[in-house]
BANU-8445 format. One record per residue (C-alpha): x, y negated, z negated; residue in one letter. Coordinates in Angstrom, 1 decimal, always signed. Example, Ala and Ser with C-alpha at 12.3 -4.5 7.8 and 13.67 -1.06 7.14 Angstrom:
% residues 2
+--------+--------+--------+----+
:   east :  north :     up : aa :
+--------+--------+--------+----+
:  +12.3 :   +4.5 :   -7.8 :  a :
:  +13.7 :   +1.1 :   -7.1 :  s :
+--------+--------+--------+----+
***
This chain:
% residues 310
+--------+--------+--------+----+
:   east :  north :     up : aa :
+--------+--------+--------+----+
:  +18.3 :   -1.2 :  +15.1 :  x :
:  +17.6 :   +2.0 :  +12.7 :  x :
:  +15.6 :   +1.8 :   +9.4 :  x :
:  +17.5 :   +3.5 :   +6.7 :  x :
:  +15.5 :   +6.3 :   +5.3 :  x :
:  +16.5 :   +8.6 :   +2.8 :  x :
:  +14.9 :  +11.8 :   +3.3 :  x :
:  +15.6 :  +13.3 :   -0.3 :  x :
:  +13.5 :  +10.6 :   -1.7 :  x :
:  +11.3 :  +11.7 :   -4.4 :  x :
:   +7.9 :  +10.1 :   -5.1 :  x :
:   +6.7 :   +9.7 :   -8.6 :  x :
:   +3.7 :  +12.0 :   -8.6 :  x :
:   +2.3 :  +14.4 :  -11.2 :  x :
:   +0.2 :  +17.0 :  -10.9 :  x :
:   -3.0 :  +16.6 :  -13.0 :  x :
:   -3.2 :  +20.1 :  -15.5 :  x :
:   -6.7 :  +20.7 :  -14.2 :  x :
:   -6.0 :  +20.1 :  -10.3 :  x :
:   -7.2 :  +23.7 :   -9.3 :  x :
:  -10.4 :  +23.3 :  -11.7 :  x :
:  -10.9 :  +20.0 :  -10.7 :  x :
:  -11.4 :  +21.0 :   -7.4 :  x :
:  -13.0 :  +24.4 :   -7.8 :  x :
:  -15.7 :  +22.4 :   -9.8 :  x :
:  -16.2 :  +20.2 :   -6.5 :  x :
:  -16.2 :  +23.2 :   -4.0 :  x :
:  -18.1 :  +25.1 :   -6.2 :  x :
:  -21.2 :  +22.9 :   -5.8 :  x :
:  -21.6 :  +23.8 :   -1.9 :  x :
:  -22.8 :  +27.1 :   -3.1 :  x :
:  -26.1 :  +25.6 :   -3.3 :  x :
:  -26.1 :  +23.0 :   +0.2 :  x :
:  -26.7 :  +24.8 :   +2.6 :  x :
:  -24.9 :  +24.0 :   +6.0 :  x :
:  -27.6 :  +23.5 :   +8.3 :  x :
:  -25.3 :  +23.1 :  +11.7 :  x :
:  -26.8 :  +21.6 :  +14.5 :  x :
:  -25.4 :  +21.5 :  +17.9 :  x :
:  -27.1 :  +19.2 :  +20.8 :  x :
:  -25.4 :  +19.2 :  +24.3 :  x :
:  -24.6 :  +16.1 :  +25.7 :  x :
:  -24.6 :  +16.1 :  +29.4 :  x :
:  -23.4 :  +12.9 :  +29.8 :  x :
:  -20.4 :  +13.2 :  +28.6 :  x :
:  -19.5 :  +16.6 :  +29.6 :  x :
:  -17.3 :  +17.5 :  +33.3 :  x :
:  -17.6 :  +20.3 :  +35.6 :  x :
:  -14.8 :  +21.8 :  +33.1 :  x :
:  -15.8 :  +20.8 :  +29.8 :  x :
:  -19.1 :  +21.3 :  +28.2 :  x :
:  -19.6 :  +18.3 :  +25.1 :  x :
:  -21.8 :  +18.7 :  +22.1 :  x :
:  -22.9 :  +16.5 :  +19.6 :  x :
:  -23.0 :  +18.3 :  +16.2 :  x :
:  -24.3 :  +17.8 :  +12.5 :  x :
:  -23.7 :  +19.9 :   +9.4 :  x :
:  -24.7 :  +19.4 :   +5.3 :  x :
:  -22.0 :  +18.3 :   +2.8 :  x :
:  -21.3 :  +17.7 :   -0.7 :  x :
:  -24.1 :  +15.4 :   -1.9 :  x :
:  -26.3 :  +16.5 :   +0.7 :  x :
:  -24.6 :  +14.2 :   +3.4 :  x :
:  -24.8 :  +14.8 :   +6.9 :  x :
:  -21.7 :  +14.8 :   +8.5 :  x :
:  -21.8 :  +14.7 :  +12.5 :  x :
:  -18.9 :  +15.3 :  +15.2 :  x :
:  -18.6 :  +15.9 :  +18.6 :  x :
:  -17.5 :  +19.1 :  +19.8 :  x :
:  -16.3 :  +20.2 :  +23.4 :  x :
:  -15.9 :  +24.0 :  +24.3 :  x :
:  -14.3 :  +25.0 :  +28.2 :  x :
:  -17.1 :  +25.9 :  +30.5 :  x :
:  -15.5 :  +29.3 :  +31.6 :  x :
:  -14.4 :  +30.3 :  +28.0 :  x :
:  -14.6 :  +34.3 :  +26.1 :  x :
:  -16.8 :  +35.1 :  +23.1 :  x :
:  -13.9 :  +34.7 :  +21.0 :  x :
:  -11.9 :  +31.5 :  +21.2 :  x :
:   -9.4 :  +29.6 :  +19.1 :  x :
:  -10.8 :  +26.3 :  +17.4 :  x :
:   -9.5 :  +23.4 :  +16.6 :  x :
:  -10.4 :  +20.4 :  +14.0 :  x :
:   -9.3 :  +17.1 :  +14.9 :  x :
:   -9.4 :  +15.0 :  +12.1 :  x :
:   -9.4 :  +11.1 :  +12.7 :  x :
:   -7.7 :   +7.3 :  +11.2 :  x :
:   -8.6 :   +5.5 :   +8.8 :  x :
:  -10.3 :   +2.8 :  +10.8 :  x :
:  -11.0 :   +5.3 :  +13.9 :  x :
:  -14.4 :   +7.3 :  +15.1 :  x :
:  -13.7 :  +10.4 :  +16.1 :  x :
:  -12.7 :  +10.9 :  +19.8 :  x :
:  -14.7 :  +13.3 :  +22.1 :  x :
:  -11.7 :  +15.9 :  +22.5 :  x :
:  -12.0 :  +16.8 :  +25.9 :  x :
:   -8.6 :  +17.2 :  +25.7 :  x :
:   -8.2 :  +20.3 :  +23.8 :  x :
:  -11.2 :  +22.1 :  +25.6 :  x :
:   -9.3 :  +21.2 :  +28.6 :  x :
:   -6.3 :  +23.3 :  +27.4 :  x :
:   -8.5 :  +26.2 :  +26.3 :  x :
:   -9.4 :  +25.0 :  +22.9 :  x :
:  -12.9 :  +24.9 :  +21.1 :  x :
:  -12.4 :  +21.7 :  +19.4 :  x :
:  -15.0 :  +19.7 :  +16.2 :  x :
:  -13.5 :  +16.3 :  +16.5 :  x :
:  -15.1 :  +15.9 :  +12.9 :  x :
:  -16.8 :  +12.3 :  +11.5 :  x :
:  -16.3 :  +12.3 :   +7.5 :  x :
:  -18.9 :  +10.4 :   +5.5 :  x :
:  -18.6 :   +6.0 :   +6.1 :  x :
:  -17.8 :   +7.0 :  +10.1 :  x :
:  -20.6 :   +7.2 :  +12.8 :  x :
:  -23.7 :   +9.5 :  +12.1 :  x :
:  -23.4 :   +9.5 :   +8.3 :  x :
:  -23.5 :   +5.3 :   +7.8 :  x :
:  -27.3 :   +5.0 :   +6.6 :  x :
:  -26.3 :   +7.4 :   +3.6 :  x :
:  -22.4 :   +6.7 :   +3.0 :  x :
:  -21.2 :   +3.1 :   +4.1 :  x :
:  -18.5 :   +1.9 :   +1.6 :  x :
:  -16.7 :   +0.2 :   +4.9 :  x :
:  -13.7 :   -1.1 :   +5.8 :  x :
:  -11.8 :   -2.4 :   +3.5 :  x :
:  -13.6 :   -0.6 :   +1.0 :  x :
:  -13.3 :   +3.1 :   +1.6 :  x :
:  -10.5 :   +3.3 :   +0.2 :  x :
:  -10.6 :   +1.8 :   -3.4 :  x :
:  -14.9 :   +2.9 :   -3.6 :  x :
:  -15.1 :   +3.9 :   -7.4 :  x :
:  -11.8 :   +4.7 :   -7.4 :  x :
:  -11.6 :   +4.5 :  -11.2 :  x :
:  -12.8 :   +7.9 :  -11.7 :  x :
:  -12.3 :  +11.3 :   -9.5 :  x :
:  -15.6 :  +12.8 :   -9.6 :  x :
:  -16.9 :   +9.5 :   -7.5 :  x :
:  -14.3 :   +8.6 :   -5.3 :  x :
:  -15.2 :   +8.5 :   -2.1 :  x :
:  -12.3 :  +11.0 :   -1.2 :  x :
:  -14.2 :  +13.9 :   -2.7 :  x :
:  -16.7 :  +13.7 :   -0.4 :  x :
:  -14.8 :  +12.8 :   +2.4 :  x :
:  -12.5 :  +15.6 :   +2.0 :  x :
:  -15.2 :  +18.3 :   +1.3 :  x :
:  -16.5 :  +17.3 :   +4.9 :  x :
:  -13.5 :  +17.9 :   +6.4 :  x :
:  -12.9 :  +21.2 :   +4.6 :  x :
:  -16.6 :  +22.0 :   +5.4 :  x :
:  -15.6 :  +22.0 :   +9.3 :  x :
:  -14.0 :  +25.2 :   +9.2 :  x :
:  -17.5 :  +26.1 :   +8.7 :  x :
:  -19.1 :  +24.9 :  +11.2 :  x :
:  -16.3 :  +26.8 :  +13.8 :  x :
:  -17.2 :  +29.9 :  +11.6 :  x :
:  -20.9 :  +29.8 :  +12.2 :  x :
:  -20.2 :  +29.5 :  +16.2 :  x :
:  -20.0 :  +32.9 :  +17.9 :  x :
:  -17.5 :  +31.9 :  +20.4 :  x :
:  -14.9 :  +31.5 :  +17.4 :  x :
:  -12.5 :  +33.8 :  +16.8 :  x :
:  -12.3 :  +33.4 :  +12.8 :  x :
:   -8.6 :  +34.6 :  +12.4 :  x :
:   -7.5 :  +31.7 :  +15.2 :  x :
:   -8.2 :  +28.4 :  +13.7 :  x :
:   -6.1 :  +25.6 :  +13.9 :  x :
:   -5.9 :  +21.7 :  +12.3 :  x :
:   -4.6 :  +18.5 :  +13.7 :  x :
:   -4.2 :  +14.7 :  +13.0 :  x :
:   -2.1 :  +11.5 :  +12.4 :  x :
:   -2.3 :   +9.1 :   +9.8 :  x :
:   -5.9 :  +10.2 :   +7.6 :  x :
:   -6.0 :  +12.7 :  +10.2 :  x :
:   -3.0 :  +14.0 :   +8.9 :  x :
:   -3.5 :  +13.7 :   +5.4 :  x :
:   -7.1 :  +15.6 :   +6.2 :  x :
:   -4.7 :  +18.6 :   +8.1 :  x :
:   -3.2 :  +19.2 :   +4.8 :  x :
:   -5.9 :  +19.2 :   +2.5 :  x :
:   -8.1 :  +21.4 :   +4.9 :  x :
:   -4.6 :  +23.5 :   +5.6 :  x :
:   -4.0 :  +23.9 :   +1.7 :  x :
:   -7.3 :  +25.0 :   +0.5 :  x :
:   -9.2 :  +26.8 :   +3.3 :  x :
:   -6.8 :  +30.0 :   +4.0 :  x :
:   -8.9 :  +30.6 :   +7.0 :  x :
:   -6.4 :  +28.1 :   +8.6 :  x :
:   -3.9 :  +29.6 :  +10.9 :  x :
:   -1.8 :  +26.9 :  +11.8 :  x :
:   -1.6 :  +22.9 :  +11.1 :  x :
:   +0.2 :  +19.9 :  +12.6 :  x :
:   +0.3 :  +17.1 :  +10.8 :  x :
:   +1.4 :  +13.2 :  +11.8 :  x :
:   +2.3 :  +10.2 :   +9.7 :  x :
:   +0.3 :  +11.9 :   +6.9 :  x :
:   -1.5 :   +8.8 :   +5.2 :  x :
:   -3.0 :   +9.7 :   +1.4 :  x :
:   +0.5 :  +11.2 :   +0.4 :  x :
:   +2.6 :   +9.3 :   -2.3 :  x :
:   -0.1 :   +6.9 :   -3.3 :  x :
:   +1.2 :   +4.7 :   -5.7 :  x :
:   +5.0 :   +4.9 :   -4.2 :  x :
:   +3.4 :   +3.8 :   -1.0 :  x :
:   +2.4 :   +0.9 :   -2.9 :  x :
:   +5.7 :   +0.1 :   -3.8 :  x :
:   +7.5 :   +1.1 :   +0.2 :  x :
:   +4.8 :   -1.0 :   +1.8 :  x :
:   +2.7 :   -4.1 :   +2.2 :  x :
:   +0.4 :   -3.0 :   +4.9 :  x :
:   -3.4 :   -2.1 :   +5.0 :  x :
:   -4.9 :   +0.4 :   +4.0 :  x :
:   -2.7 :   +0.5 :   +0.9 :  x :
:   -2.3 :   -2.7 :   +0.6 :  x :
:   -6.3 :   -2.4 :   -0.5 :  x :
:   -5.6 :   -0.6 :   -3.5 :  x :
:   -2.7 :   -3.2 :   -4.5 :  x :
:   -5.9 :   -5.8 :   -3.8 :  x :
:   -7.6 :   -4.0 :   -6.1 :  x :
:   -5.5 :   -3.8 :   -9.0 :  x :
:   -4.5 :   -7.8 :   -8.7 :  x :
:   -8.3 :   -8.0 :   -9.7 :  x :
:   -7.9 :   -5.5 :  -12.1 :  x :
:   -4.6 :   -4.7 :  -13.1 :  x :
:   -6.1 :   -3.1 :  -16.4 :  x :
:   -6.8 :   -0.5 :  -14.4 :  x :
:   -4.3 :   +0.8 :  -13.3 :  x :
:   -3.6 :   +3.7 :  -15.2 :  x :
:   -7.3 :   +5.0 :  -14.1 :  x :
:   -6.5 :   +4.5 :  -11.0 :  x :
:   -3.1 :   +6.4 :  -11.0 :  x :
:   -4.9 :   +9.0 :  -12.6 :  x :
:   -7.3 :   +9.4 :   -9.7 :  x :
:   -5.7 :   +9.2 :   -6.9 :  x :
:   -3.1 :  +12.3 :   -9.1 :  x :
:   -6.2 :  +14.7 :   -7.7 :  x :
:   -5.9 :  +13.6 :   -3.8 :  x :
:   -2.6 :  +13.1 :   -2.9 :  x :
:   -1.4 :  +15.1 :   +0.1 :  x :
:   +1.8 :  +16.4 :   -2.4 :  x :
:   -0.4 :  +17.8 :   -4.7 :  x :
:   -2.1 :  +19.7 :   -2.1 :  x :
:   +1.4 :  +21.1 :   -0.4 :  x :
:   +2.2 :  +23.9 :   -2.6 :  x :
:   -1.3 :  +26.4 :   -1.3 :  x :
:   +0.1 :  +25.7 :   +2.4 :  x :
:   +1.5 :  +28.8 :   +3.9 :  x :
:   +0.0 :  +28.7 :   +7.3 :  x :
:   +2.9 :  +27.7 :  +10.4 :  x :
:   +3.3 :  +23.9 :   +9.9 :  x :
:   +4.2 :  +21.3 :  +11.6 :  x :
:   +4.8 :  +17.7 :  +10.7 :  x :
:   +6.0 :  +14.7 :  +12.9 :  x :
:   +7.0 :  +11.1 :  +11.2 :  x :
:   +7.8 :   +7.7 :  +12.5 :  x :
:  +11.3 :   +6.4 :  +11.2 :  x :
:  +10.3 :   +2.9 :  +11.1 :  x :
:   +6.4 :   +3.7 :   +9.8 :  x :
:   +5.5 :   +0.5 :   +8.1 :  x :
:   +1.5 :   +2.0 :   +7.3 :  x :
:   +2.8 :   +5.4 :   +5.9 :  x :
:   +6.2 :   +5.3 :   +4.8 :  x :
:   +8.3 :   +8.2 :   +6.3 :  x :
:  +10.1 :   +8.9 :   +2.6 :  x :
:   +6.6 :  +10.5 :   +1.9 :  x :
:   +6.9 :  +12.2 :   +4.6 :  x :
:  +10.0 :  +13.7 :   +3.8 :  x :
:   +8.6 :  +14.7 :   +0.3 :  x :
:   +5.4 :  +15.8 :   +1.3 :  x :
:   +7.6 :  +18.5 :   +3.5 :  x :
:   +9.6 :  +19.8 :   +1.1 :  x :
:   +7.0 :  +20.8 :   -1.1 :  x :
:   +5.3 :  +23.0 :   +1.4 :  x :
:   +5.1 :  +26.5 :   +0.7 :  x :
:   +4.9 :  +27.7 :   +4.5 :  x :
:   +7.9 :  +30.0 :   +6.0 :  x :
:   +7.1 :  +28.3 :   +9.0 :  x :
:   +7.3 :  +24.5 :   +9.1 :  x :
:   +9.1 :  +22.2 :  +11.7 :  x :
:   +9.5 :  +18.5 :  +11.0 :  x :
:  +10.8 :  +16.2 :  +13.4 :  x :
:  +11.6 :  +12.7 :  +12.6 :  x :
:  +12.0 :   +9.7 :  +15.5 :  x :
:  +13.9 :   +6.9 :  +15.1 :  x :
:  +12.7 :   +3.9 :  +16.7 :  x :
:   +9.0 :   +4.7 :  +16.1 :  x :
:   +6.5 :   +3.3 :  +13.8 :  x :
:   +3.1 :   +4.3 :  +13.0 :  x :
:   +2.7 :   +6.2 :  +16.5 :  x :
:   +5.5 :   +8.4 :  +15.2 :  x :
:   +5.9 :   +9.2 :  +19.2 :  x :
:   +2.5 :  +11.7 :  +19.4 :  x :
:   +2.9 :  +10.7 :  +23.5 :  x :
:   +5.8 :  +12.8 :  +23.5 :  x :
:   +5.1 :  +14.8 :  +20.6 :  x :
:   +2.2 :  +16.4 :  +21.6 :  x :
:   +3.7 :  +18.5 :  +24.0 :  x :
:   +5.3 :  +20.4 :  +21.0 :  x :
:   +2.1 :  +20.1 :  +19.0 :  x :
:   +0.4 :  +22.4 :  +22.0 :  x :
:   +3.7 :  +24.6 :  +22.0 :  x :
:   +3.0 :  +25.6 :  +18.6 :  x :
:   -0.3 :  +25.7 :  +18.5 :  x :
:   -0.3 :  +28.3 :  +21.9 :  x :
:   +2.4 :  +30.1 :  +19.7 :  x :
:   +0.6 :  +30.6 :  +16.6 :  x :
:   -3.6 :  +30.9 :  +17.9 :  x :
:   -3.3 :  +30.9 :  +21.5 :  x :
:   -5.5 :  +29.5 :  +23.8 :  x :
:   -8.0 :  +30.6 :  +26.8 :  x :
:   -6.1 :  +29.4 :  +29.5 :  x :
+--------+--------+--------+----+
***
């Protein structure tokens, strides 16, 4: 039986004054980290077609974020990338995947995930809600900044071809996609599913499910806080972000999402500034919102809009 969504919904989000000084002030102190990549094959886990790489690179606060990369063996000296960004709860998957396609893909590891633990280890539950009380500690400015940071890394590689540089992800991954997509214009294209960190606080209304369902946790302890915490999470939400997206955009949702409510969704799309965005909406999916099928069209655009080496 279908869920009735209403895709005009509107989620009750304002855009701080000093969003794009906020955030200038946080990019701004890279200028002084330097970002130190390091790339270490890993034979083990490459195939006769795929070479796989484990990789590190310096972040805001001077935390090193790892990843696993995986470039095609027979490949040009200027390839597309890819960033794979992953869940909430996930480590990053080796994405042999995309290499097989023709892709040179940074599956990336934000701070709290594998690699970075012994410096960043809010865990999980936790991540979420860590000092989330004020903006210029939550754990979302770092973890975004490492995910922004990634472009980086595919810039410093030689194989790259700068101007063909694409992002990808569901759930966090997705909400990463847009962040990364909005404020590095070195992005060429993005495709973005059941984008989690959009609509915040009406997420906390659609749902009852973890991970939001932490930040309702949180305020039950400390319900005089919620106006801080409003305020905060007014500097990370995915809407906020969708206005400096002009790159080709895709964006896939699950009708019957119970983690990321699709009406989100919806929003989050029709703020997005691109000329060229597609969003497709399936009915009798949740969570998943059907990336079996989906990805198909995910690589159709993708080929269409950076190409690949094969």
């Amino acid at each position: 039986m279908s869920y009735t969504v209403d895709p005009q919904y509107k989620c009750q989000i304002q855009k701080p004054k000093d969003f794009d000084a906020f955030w200038k002030g946080v990019t701004d102190q890279l200028t002084d980290i330097p970002l130190d990549p390091e790339i270490y094959a890993d034979p083990l886990r490459s195939s006769p077609t795929v070479e796989v790489f484990r990789v590190f690179y310096n972040s805001l606060d001077s935390v090193k974020i790892s990843g696993w990369y995986a470039i095609p063996r027979t490949r040009s000296s200027a390839m597309p990338g890819v960033l794979l960004f992953p869940g909430y709860l996930s480590d990053p998957p080796i994405p042999k995947t995309w290499a097989e396609k023709g892709y040179a893909c940074l599956s990336v590891a934000p701070r709290g995930k594998i690699g970075s633990k012994q410096q960043f280890d809010p865990g999980y539950p936790g991540l979420l809600t860590h000092n989330i009380v004020d903006p210029n500690t939550y754990t979302y400015r770092g973890f975004y900044v490492d995910a922004w940071r990634a472009v980086d890394f595919l810039m410093s590689r030689s194989e790259i071809d700068d101007n063909r540089i694409g992002v990808t992800g569901i759930s966090q991954g997705g909400g990463l996609s847009i962040t990364t997509a909005a404020m590095r214009p070195e992005v060429s294209v993005a495709s973005v599913g059941a984008p989690y960190l959009v609509g915040f606080m009406d997420s906390l209304l659609l749902t009852d499910t973890y991970p939001y369902e932490e930040i309702n946790d949180y305020l039950r302890l400390y319900p005089e806080r919620k106006e801080q915490v409003e305020s905060t999470l007014a500097y990370f939400d995915g809407i906020n972000f969708a206005d400096k997206i002009t790159c080709p955009i895709m964006v896939h949702l699950g009708l019957q999402d119970n983690v990321c409510p699709p009406e989100t969704g919806f929003h989050l799309f029709r703020e997005l500034k691109s000329q060229q965005k597609e969003l497709f909406a399936y009915d009798g999916h949740g969570h998943d919102a059907n990336r079996k099928e989906h990805q198909k069209k995910i690589e159709a655009f993708f080929e269409k809009y950076i190409g690949s080496e094969i």
